[in-house]
C-alpha positions in Angstrom: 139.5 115.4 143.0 143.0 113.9 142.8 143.1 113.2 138.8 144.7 110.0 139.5 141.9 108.5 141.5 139.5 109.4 138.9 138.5 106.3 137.5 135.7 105.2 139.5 134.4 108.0 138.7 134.4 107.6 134.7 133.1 104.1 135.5 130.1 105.5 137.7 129.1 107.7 134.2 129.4 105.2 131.8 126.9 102.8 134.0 124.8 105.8 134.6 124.3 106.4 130.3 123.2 103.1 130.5 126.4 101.7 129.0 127.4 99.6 131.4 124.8 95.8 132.7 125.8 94.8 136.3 127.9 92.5 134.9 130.3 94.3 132.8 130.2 97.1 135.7 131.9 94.5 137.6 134.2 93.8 134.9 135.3 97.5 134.3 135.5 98.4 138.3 138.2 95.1 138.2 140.3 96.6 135.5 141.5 100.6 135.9 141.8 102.3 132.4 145.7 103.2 133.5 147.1 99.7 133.3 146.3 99.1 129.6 148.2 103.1 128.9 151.9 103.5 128.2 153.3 107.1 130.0 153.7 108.7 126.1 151.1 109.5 124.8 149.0 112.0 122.8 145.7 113.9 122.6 144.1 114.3 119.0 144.6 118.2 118.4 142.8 120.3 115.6 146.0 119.6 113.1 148.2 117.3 114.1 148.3 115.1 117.8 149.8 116.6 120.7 151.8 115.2 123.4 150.7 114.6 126.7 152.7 115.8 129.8 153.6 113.0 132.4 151.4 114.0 136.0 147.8 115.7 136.3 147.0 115.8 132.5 148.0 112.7 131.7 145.9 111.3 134.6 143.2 113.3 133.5 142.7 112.7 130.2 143.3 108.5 131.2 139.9 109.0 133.4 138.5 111.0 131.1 135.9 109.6 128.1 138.4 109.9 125.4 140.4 108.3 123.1 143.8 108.3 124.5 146.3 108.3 121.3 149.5 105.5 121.9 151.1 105.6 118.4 151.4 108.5 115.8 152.6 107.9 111.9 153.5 104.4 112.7 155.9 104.3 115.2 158.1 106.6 112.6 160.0 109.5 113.9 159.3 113.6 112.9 156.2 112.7 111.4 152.7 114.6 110.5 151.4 113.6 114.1 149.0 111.6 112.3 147.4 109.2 115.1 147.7 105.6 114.3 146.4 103.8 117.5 144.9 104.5 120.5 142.9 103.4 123.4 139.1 104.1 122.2 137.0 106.4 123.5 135.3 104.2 126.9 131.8 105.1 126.3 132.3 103.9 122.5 134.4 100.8 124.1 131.3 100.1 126.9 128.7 99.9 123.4 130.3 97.9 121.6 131.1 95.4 124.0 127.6 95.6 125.0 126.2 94.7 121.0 128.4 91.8 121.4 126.1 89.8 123.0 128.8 87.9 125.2 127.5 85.0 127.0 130.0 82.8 129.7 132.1 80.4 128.0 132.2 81.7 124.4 135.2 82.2 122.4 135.6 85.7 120.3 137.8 87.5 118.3 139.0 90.8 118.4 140.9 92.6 115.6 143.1 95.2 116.8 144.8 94.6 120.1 146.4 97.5 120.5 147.4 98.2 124.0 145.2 95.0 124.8 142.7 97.0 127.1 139.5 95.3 125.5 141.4 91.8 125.3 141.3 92.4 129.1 137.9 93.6 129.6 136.8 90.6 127.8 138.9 88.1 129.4 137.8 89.2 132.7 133.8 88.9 131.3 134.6 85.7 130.2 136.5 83.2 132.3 139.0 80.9 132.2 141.8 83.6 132.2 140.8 85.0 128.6 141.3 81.5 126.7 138.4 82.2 124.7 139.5 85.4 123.8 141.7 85.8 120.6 143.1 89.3 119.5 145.1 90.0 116.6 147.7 92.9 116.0 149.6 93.8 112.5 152.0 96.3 114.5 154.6 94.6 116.3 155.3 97.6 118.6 151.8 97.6 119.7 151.6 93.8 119.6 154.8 93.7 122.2 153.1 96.1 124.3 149.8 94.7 124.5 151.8 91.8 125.7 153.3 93.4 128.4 150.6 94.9 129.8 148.6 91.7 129.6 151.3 90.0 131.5 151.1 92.1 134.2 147.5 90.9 134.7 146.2 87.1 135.5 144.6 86.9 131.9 146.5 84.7 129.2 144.3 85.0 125.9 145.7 84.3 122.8 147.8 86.4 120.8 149.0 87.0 117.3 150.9 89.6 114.9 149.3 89.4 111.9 147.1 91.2 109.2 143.8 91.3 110.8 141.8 91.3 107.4 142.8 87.2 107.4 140.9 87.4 111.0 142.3 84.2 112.6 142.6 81.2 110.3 142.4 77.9 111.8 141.1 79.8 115.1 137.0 79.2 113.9 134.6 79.1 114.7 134.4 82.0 117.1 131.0 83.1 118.7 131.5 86.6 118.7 134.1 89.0 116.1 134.7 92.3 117.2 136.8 94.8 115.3 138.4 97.8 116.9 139.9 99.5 113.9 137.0 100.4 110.9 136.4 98.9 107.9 135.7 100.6 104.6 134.5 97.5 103.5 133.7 93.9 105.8 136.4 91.5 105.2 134.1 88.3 104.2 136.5 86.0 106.5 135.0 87.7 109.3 131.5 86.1 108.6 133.4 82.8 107.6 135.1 82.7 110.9 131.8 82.9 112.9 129.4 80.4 114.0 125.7 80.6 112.6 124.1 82.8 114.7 127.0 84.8 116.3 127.6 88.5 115.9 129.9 90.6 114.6 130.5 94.0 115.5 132.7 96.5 113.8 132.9 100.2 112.7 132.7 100.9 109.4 133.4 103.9 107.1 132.6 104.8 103.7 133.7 107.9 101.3 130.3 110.2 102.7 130.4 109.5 106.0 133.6 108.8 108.9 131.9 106.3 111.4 129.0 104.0 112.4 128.4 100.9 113.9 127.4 97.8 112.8 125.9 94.6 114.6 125.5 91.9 111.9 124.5 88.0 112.5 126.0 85.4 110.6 122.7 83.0 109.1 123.2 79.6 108.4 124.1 80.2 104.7 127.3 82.2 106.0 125.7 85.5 105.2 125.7 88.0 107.3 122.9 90.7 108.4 122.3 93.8 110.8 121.4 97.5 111.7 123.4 100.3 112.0 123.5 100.8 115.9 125.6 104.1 116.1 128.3 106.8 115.1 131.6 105.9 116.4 134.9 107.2 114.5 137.8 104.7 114.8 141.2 104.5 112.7 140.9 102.4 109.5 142.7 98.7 109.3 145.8 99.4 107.6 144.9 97.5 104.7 142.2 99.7 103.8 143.4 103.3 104.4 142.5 105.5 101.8 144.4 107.5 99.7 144.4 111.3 99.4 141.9 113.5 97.4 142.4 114.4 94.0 143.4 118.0 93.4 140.8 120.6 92.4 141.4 123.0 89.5 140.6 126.3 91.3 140.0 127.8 87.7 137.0 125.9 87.2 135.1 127.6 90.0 131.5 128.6 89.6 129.1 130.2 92.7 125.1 130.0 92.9 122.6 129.8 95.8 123.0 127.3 97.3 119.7 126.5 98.0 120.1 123.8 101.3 121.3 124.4 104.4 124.1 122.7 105.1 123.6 122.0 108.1 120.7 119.7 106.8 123.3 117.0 105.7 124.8 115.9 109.1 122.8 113.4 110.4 124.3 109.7 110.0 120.4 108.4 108.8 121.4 110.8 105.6 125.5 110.1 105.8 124.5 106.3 105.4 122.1 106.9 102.4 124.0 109.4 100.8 127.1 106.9 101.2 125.2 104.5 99.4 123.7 106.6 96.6 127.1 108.6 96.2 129.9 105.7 95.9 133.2 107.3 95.6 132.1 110.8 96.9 133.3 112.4 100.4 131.9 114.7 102.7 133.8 116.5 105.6 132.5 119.1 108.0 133.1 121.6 111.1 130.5 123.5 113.4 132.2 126.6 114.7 129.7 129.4 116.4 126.6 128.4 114.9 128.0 128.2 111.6 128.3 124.9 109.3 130.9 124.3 106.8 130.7 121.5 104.6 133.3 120.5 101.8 132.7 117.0 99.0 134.7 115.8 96.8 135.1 113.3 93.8 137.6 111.1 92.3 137.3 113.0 89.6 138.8 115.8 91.0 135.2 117.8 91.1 134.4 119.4 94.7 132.1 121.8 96.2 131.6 123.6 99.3 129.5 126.2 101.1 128.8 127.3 104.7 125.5 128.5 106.8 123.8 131.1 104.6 126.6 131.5 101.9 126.9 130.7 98.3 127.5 126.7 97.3 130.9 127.2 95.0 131.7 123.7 92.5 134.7 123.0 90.8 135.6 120.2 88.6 133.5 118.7 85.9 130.9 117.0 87.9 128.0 119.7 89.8 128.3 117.9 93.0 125.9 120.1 95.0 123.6 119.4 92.2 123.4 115.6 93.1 123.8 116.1 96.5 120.5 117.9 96.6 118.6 115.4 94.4 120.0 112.7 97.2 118.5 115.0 100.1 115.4 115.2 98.4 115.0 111.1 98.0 116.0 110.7 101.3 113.5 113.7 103.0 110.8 112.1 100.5 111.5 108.6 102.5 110.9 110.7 106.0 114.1 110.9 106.7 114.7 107.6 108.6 117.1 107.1 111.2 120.6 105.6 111.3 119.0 102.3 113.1 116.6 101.9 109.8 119.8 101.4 107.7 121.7 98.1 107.7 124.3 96.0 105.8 124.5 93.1 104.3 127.7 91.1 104.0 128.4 87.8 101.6 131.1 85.9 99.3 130.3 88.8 96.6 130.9 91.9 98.8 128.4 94.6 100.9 125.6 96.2 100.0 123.7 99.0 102.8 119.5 98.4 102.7 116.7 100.7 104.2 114.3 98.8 106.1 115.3 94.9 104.9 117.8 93.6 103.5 116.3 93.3 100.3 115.6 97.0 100.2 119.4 98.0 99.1 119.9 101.9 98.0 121.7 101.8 94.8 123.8 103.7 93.6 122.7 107.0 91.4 123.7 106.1 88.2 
């Protein structure tokens, strides 16, 4: 198949996963992928992003389902290759849109235009050549371009370069908020900013675990509630990116057995527990042949790590692996719920993750 008349056929597998109602099938067939996609652009690689070449691959990974990088280190030249925007992953794009909950006539709010494909998509669901829809940028660049490429289309929502924690003041109340670069923690102006009874939908990301989707409704005392619906890995607001891990002090390592498989901690039911028994500890890992490799950290500068059928080594002054083992244990003694059995609560006095009800909220380990 000629790679640049793939498109239809990316559509036709997102509405066969289910991803896609007739409705926003008809939206996606009415907007190709390619017209929201400058001719730079990059493809997440194992250390750093790696350009694109102009022709076949750049039409093929456009119609593929994957995030198509459009900035790296912030617009700054010789960089790390660090990606800083993109256009998302479409099956990710297809959920999320669907947990919105749009109805015909309803004004939203997206955070993160980026290269304004989703301001499209929902200008096109809902009407009136995207009034209702709002979208705010903090990067210039990527503000400009999302203008240009929205230009070249009939829509004319509303745009604005600003810090998309503030959301859009003066803008309420919007019926839907949708956030397409993850939150560490939910900015409570989101829920402010919606209508009693709307929905917000956002990826979040804590120090255990890299992604998962939310779907919260704002209640009539401008509280917020909802399930985790999902993994889905997106770059962090810029006002909440993290900072590096400490250092570990290689002469404090110590080796024993370790006991659990590693292999046992990668499901996001366990991520979003541990997350919120383990506040200020992270977990990364890679699958390669069979074989799991896990690494944690602390802000302490303690850290442990171990791989299928190997030795658990710790360093620091905190036994991570110890408390990660006790957490495993609470959360197999609870049966091991599912991601969609956790969900977060969001109010004037922060976020706090629950099992079950909102009242249930895991606490941390002290």
């Amino acid at each position: 198949m000629d790679p640049r008349h793939g498109y239809a056929a990316l559509v036709a597998e997102l509405a066969g996963r289910g991803l896609l109602d007739p409705v926003w099938l008809r939206v996606w067939e009415a907007l190709p992928r390619h017209r929201f996609i400058p001719p730079g652009v990059w493809r997440q690689g194992p250390q750093r992003c790696e350009p694109v070449a102009a022709g076949d691959e750049w039409w093929s990974l456009v119609h593929s389902d994957e995030p198509v990088v459009v900035q790296v280190d912030d617009g700054a030249e010789n960089g790390p290759g660090v990606a800083t925007s993109s256009n998302s992953k479409p099956s990710v794009v297809a959920t999320m849109l669907g947990l919105l909950q749009v109805r015909d006539g309803e004004r939203v709010l997206e955070i993160g235009t980026a290269t304004g494909h989703v301001a499209a998509l929902l200008s096109e669901r809902l009407g009136d050549r995207g009034r209702g829809v709002h979208s705010v940028e903090i990067d210039p660049a990527m503000a400009a371009m999302a203008a240009t490429h929205l230009g070249d289309t009939e829509y004319r929502p509303n745009l604005r370069v600003g810090d998309g924690e503030r959301g859009w003041p003066g803008g309420e109340p919007f019926d839907r908020l949708i956030s397409t670069c993850s939150l560490r923690r939910m900015p409570y102006a989101f829920v402010e900013q919606v209508r009693p009874g709307g929905t917000v939908v956002a990826p979040m990301y804590r120090d255990f675990w890299s992604g998962a989707l939310v779907q919260l409704t704002v209640g009539a005392d401008r509280t917020a509630h909802g399930r985790f619906r999902g993994g889905a890995s997106y770059m962090p607001i810029r006002a909440q990116r993290t900072e590096a891990a400490a250092e570990v002090d290689s002469a404090t390592a110590r080796s024993r057995e370790a006991g659990l498989d590693p292999a046992e901690l990668l499901s996001l039911g366990f991520a979003l527990y541990a997350g919120a028994r383990l506040p200020g500890v992270w977990m990364r890992h890679s699958r390669i042949d069979g074989t799991v490799h896990v690494w944690a950290g602390a802000e302490d500068g303690s850290a442990t790590s171990t791989a299928t059928g190997d030795d658990v080594w710790s360093y620091g002054p905190r036994d991570l692996w110890t408390d990660i083992e006790t957490v495993h244990r609470e959360y197999t003694a609870a049966g091991r719920p599912r991601h969609d059995e956790f969900g977060l609560t969001v109010d004037a006095g922060g976020q706090r993750v629950w099992l079950g009800e909102p009242g249930a909220v895991v606490e941390a380990m002290t």
